[in-house]
Structure formats: structure tokens, C-alpha cells
C-alpha positions as CSV (number, residue, x, y, z in Angstrom):
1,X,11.6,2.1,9.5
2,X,9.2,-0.5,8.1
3,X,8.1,1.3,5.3
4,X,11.6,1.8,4.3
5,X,12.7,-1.7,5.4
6,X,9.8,-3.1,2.9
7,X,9.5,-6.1,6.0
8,X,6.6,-7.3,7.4
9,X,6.3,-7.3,10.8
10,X,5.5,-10.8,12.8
11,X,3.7,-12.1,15.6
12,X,5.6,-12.1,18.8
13,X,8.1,-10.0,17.2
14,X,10.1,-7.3,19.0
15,X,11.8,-4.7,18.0
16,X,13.7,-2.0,19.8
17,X,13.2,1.7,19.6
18,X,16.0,4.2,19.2
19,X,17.6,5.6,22.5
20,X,15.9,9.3,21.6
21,X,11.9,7.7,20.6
22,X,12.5,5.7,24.0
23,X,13.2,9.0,26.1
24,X,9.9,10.5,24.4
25,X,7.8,7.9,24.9
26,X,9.1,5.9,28.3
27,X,8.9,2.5,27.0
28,X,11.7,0.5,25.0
29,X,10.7,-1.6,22.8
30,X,7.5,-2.6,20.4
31,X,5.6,-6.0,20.1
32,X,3.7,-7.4,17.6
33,X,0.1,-9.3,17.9
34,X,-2.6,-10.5,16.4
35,X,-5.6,-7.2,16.7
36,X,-7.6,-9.7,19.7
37,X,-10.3,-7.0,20.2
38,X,-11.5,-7.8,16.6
39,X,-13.3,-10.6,15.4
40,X,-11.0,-12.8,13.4
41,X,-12.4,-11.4,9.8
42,X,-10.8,-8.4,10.8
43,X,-7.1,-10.0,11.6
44,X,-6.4,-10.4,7.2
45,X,-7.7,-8.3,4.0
46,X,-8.1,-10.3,1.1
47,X,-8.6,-7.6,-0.9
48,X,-4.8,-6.6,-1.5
49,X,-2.4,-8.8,-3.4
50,X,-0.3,-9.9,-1.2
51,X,-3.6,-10.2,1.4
52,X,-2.6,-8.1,3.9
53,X,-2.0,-9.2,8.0
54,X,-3.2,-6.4,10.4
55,X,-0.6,-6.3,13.5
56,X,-1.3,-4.8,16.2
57,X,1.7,-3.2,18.1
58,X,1.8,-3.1,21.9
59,X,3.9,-0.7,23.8
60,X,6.7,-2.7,25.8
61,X,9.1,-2.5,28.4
62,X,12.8,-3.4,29.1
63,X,11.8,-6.1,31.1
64,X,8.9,-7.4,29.4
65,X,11.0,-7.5,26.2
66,X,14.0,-9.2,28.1
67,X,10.6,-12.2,29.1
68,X,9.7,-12.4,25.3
69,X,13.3,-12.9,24.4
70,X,14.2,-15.3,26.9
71,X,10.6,-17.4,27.3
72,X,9.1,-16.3,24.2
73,X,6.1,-14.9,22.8
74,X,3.8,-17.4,23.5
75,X,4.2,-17.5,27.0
76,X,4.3,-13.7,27.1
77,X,1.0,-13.4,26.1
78,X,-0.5,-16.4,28.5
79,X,1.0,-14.3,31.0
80,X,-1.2,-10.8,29.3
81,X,-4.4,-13.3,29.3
82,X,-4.2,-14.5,32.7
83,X,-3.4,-11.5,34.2
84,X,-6.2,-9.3,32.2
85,X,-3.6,-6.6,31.4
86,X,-4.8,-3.2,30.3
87,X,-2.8,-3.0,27.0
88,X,-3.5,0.7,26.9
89,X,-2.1,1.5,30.2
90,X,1.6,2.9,29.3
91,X,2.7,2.9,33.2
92,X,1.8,-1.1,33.9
């Protein structure tokens, strides 16, 4: 979808996957963030022309998608911080 799309993906962002992916996979929805288990050197490549932004995409459910869209991403990811989620864990 993105390659064909040809549009970057942003921070905080939240897209929605198809009803049959969503089935597979048990979780709804996609988020976009900053790669925070990398130093900060990692996060861009200068290298490429446009530099290129590393995004790292979290696994999300219905409900933390419905908190991003109502609060916003900011806020959603005090709440990761504070709480010392295990982004990994696909059944939080």
C-alpha cells in the first residue's frame, strides 16, 4: 500500500488495516514512531536524496487507535512511556 501510494508515512500516524489482514493478525490498526530503541543517528539516512526517515510501526488495537484519534499521538505515547509497555507483546 505505501509503496504503491508513493506516501511517506508520519509520526503518530494511524492507519487501518483491511478487515481480512486484521482477522490474520488480531490487531486493527498500524502506528507510526520514531525507532526509540536506536540512538538518534539511526532515526534519518543522509545518504539518500530525499534523506530518508526510519519509522518504526507498532502493532495497535481498536481501542488504542480510537485514544490516538481522539487524544492524539502525543499523549498516546506518554501513556507507552509511563506505563513501560512491551511494544512487542501482540496480546497487551
Amino acid at each position: 500500500m505505501i509503496v504503491k501510494s508513493h506516501k511517506p508515512l508520519f509520526r503518530g500516524e494511524v492507519i487501518q488495516l483491511p478487515v481480512d489482514i486484521v482477522k490474520k493478525v488480531h490487531f486493527d490498526a498500524i502506528y507510526c514512531a520514531i525507532p526509540v530503541f536506536f540512538d538518534d543517528d539511526f532515526a534519518t539516512c543522509y545518504e539518500t536524496n530525499p534523506p530518508t526517515v526510519i519509522v518504526w510501526i507498532l502493532p495497535i488495537n481498536e481501542n488504542e487507535a480510537d485514544f490516538i484519534l481522539k487524544n492524539g499521538w502525543d499523549k498516546f505515547e506518554d501513556i507507552l512511556e509511563e506505563a513501560n509497555i512491551d511494544f512487542f507483546a501482540l496480546t497487551r
